[in-house]
C-alpha positions as CSV (number, residue, x, y, z in Angstrom):
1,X,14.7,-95.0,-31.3
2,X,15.2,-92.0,-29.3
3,X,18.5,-90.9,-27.6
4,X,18.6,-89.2,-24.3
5,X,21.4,-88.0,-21.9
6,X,21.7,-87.6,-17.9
7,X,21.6,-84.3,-16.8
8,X,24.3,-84.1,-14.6
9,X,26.9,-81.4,-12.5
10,X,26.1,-78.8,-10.0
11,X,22.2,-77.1,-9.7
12,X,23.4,-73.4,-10.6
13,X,24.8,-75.2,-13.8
14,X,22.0,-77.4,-15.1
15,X,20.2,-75.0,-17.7
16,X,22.9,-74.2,-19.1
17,X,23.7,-77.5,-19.6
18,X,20.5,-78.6,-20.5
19,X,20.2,-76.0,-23.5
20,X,23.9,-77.0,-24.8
21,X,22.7,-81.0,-24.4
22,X,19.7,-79.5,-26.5
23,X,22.0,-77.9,-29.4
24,X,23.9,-80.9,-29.4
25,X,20.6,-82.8,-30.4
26,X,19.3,-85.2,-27.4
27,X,15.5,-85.9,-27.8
28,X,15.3,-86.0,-23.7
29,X,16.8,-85.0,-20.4
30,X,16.8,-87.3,-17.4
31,X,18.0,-87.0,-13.9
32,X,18.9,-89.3,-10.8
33,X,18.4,-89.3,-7.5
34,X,22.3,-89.7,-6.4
35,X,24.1,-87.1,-4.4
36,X,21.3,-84.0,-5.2
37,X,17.5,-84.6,-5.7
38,X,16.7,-85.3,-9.2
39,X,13.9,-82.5,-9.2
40,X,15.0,-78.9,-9.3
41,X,17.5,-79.5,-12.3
42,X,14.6,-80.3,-14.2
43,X,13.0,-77.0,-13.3
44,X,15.7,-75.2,-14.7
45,X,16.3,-77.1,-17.8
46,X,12.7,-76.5,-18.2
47,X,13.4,-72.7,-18.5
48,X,16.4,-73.1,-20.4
49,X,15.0,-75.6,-23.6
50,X,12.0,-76.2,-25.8
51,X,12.2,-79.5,-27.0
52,X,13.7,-82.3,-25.2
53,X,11.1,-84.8,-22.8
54,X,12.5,-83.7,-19.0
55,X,12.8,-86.9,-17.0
56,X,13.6,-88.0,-13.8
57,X,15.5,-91.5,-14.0
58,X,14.6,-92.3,-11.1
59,X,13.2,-90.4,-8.3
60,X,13.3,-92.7,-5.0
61,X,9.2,-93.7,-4.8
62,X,9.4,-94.7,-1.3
63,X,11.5,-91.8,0.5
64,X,8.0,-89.6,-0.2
65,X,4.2,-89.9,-0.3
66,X,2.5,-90.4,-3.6
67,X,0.9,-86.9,-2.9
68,X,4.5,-85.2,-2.6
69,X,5.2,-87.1,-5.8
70,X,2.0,-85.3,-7.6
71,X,2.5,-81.9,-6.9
72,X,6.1,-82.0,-7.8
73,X,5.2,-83.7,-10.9
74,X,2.1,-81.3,-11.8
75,X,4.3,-78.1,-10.8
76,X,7.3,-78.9,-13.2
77,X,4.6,-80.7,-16.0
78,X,3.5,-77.3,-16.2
79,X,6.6,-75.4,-16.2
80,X,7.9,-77.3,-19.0
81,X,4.8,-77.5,-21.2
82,X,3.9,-81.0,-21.2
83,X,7.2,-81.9,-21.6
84,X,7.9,-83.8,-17.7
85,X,7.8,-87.5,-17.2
86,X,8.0,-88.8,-13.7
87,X,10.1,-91.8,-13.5
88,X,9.7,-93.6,-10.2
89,X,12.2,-96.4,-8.6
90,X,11.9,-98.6,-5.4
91,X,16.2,-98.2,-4.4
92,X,16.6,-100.9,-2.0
93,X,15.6,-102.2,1.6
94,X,18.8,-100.9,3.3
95,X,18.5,-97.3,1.4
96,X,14.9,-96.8,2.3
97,X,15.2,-97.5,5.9
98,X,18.8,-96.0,6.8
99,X,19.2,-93.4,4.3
100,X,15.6,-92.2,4.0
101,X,14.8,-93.3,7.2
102,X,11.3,-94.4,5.4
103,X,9.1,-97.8,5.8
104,X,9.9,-100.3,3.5
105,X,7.5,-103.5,2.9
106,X,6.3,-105.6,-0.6
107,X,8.0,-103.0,-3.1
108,X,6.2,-104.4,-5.9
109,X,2.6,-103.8,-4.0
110,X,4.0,-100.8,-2.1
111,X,4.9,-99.3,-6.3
112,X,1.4,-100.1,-7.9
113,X,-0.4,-98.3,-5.1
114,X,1.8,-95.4,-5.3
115,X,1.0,-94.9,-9.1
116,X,-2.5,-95.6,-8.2
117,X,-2.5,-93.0,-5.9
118,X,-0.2,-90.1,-7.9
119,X,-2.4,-90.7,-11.0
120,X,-5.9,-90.6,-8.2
121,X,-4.9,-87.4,-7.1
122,X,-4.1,-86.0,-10.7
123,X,-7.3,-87.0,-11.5
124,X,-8.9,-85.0,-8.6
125,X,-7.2,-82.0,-9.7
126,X,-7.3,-82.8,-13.6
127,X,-11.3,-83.4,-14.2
128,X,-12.8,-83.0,-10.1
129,X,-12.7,-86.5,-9.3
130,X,-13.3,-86.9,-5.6
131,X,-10.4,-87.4,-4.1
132,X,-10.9,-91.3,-2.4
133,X,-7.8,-93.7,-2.6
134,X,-8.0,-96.1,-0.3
135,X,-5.1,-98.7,-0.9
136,X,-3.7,-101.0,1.8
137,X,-0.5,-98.9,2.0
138,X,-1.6,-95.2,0.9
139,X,-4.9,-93.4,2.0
140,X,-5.8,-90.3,0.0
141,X,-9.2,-88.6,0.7
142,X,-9.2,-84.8,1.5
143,X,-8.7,-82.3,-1.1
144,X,-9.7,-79.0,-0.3
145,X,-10.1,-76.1,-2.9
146,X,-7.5,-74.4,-0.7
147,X,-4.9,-77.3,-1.8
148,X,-6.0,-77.8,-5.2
149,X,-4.1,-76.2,-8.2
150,X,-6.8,-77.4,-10.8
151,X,-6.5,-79.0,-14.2
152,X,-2.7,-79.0,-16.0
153,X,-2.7,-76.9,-19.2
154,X,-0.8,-79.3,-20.3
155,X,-2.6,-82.7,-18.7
156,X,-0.9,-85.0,-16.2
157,X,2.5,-86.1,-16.5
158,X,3.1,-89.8,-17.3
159,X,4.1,-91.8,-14.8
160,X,7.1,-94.3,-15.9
161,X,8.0,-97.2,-13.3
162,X,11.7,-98.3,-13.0
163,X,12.1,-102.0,-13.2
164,X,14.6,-105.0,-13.9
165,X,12.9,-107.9,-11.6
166,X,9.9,-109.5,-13.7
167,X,7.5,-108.6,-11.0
168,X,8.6,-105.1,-11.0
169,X,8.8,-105.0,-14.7
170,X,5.5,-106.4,-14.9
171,X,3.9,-104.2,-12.7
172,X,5.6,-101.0,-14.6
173,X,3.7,-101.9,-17.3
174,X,0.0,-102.8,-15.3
175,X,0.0,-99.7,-13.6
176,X,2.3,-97.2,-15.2
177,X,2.9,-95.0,-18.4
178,X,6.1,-96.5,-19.5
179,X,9.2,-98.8,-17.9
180,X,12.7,-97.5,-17.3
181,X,15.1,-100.1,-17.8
182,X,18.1,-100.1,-15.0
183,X,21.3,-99.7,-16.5
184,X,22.5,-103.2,-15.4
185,X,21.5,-104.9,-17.7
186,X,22.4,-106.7,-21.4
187,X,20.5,-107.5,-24.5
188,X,19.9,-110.9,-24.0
189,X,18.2,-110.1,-20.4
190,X,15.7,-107.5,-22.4
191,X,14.8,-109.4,-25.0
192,X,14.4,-112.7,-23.3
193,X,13.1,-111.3,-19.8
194,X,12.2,-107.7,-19.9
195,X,10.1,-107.7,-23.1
196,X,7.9,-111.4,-21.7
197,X,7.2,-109.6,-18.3
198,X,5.9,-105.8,-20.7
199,X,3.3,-108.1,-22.8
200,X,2.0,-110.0,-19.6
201,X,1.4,-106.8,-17.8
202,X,0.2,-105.1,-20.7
203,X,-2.1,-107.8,-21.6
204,X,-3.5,-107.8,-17.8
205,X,-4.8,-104.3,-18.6
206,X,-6.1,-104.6,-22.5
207,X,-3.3,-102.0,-23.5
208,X,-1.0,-102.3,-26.4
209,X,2.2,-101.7,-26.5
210,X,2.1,-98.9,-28.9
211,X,0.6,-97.2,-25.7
212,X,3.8,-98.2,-23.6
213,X,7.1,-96.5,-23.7
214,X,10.4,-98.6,-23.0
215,X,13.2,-96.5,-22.2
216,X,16.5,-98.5,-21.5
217,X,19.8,-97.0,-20.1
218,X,22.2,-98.7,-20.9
219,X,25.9,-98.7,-20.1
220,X,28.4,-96.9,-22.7
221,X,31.9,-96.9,-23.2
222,X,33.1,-94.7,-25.5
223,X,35.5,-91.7,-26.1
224,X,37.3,-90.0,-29.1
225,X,40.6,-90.6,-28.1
226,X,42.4,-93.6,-26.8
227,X,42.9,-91.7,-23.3
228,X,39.2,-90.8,-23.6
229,X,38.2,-94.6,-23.9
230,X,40.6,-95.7,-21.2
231,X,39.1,-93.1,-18.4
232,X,36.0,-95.0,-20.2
233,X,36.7,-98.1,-19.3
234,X,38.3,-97.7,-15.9
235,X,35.3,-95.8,-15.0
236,X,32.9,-98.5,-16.2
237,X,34.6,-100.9,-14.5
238,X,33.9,-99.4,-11.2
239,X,30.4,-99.0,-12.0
240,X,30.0,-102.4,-12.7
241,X,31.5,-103.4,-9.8
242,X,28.9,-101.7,-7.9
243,X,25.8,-102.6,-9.3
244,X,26.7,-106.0,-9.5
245,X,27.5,-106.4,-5.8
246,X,23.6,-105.6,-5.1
247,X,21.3,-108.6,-4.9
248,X,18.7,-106.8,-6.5
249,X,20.5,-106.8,-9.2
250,X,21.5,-110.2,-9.4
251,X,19.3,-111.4,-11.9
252,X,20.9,-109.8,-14.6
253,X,24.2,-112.0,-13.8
254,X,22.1,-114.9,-13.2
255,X,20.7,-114.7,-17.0
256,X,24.5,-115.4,-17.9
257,X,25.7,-117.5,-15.3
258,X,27.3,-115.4,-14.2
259,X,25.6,-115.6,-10.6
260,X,28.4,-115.9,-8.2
261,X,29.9,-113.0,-9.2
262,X,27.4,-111.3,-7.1
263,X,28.4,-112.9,-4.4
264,X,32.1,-112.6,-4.9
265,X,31.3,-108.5,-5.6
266,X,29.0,-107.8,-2.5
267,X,31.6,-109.7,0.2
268,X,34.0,-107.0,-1.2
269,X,31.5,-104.3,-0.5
270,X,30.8,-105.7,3.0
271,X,34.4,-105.5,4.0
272,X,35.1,-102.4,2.9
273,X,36.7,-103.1,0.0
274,X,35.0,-101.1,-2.8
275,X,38.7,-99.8,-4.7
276,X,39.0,-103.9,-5.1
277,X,35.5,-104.0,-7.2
278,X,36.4,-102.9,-10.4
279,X,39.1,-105.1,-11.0
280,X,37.0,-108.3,-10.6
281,X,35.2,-107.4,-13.4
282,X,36.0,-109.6,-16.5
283,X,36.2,-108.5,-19.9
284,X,33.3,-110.8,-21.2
285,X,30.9,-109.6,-18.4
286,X,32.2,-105.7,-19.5
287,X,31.3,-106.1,-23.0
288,X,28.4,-108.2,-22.7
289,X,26.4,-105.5,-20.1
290,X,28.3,-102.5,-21.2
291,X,28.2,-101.1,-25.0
292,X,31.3,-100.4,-26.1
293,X,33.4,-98.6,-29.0
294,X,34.2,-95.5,-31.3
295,X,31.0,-92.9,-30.2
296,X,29.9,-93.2,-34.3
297,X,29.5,-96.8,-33.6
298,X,27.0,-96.3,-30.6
299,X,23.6,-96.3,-32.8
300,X,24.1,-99.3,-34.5
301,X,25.4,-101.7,-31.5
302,X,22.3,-99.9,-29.6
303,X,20.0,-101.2,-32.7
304,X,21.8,-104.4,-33.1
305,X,21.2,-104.7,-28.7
306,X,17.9,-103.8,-28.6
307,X,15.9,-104.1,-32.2
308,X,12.6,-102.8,-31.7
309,X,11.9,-103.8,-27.9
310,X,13.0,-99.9,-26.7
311,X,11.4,-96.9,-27.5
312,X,14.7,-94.5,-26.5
313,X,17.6,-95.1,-24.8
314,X,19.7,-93.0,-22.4
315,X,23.4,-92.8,-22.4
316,X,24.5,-93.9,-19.0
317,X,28.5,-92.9,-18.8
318,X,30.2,-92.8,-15.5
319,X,32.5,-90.5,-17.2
320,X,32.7,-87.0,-18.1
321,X,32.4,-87.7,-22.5
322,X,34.2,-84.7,-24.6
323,X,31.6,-82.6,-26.5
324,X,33.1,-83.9,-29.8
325,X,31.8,-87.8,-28.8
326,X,28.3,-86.5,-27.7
327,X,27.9,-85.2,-31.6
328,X,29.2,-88.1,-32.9
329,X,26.8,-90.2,-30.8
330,X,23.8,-88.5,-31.9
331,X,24.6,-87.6,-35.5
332,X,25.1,-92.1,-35.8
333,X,21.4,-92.0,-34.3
334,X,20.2,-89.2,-36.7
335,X,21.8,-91.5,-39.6
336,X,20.1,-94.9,-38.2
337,X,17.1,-93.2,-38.0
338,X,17.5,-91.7,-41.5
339,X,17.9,-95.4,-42.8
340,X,15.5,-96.8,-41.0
């Protein structure tokens, strides 16, 4: 299992950061599309490290065309040396149409065509391909040798598909190069739900899963320090708060029974009340989506979480985590892999 960490702070910052998350030992990089774009970072940290898998995780699919998505992807592909994955996500209806001011219809149809498409289009510039996508939602058919950048020296990036629905999930893994688990989400819902919807879409297509990556993000609490693990927790709270007051999101609570705490989370959000969010979370529902305890511990409640349904894992920490716990959190990976 691989460990990889969010790429986070200010643009000017991120390849610094990227080259002192590389020193520290991460295998990959990600992004997410939050209050900057989840692109340029990536760029950087291209310029700035050698070995980690750059990652976006996710861009938002529907706020641009599949043909935007390719030469963005192509561009920084080749800027890091093979070492880009784009990692797509639908966001929801409300985002889409308000926020992107975008068009926003069957999000599981709307996704496959837009891999489709991206992957057509690399294909056109990869091997000379005509250019002729004609989906019910995206059209691609004009390439000119004007517009064409030619093959990747480094091939196409992989396309990875965010996904916790089983439609969604299962369509990650018809379509697309891997599946990015959303943070919301606990070991029983993977290995009962998200691993059954990977082998049916797999098997739709003839692929194995050896030919699939899983990467799950899940949700940790940790710190070094008693103070550290309290901002930990308060800050996890929160974060729970929010993703559970989404309906999209729902059927991770649902897979506990934990249903109408949805509906208790979102009425807070609709009113306004998004400081009251955090403190309806209950301990069970904290430790049974979140991973928590001492950073050395992280690798082996990961292992014991996921087995061998995930192929890497990133840390997802609403918190700003000391240098001292990031070591400690990889070197318990480097000595689970070591034993393994």
């Amino acid at each position: 299992m691989l460990i990889d960490h969010y790429l986070r702070g200010d643009l000017p910052a991120a390849g610094d950061l990227a080259h002192d998350l590389e020193t520290i030992g991460f295998d990959g990089l990600y992004t997410a599309e939050g209050p900057h774009e989840p692109f340029f970072p990536l760029l950087l940290a291209a310029e700035h490290t050698a070995r980690p898998t750059l990652f976006t995780n996710i861009a938002v699919a529907f706020a641009r065309s599949p043909m935007d998505l390719a030469q963005m992807a192509n561009d920084i592909q080749h800027a890091a040396q093979g070492r880009f994955v784009l990692g797509l996500g639908s966001q929801i209806r409300p985002h889409i149409e308000h926020r992107f001011s975008m068009t926003w219809s069957r999000p599981v149809a709307r996704m496959r065509e837009m891999v489709q498409a991206i992957k057509a289009v690399q294909a056109a510039w990869g091997d000379g391909t005509p250019l002729d996508f004609r989906g019910e939602i995206y059209r691609h058919t004009l390439m000119t040798p004007f517009f064409d950048p030619g093959p990747n020296p480094s091939g196409p990036p992989p396309v990875w598909v965010a996904g916790l629905g089983p439609k969604m999930t299962a369509c990650a893994a018809e379509v697309g190069d891997g599946l990015l688990v959303h943070p919301f989400h606990t070991g029983k819902f993977v290995l009962e739900h998200v691993a059954r919807a990977v082998d049916e879409g797999l098997a739709r297509t003839g692929r194995q899963r050896r030919e699939f990556t899983v990467s799950a993000t899940p949700i940790v609490c940790t710190g070094s320090t008693d103070e550290e693990m309290e901002t930990a927790i308060t800050h996890v709270r929160g974060l729970l708060g929010f993703y559970g007051s989404t309906p999209a999101y729902r059927v991770t609570l649902d897979a506990h029974g934990w249903g109408d705490l949805q509906t208790e989370l979102n009425a807070l959000t609709k009113q306004g009340r998004w400081d009251e969010i955090a403190g309806v979370i209950p301990d069970e529902v904290l430790d049974t989506i979140a991973v928590r305890g001492a950073p050395e511990e992280i690798a082996a409640l990961l292992h014991a979480r996921y087995g061998d349904t995930v192929d890497r894992v990133g840390l997802s920490m609403p918190y700003d985590a000391s240098r001292a716990t990031l070591e400690a959190i990889v070197s318990g990976f480097r000595t689970e892999q070591a034993a393994s």
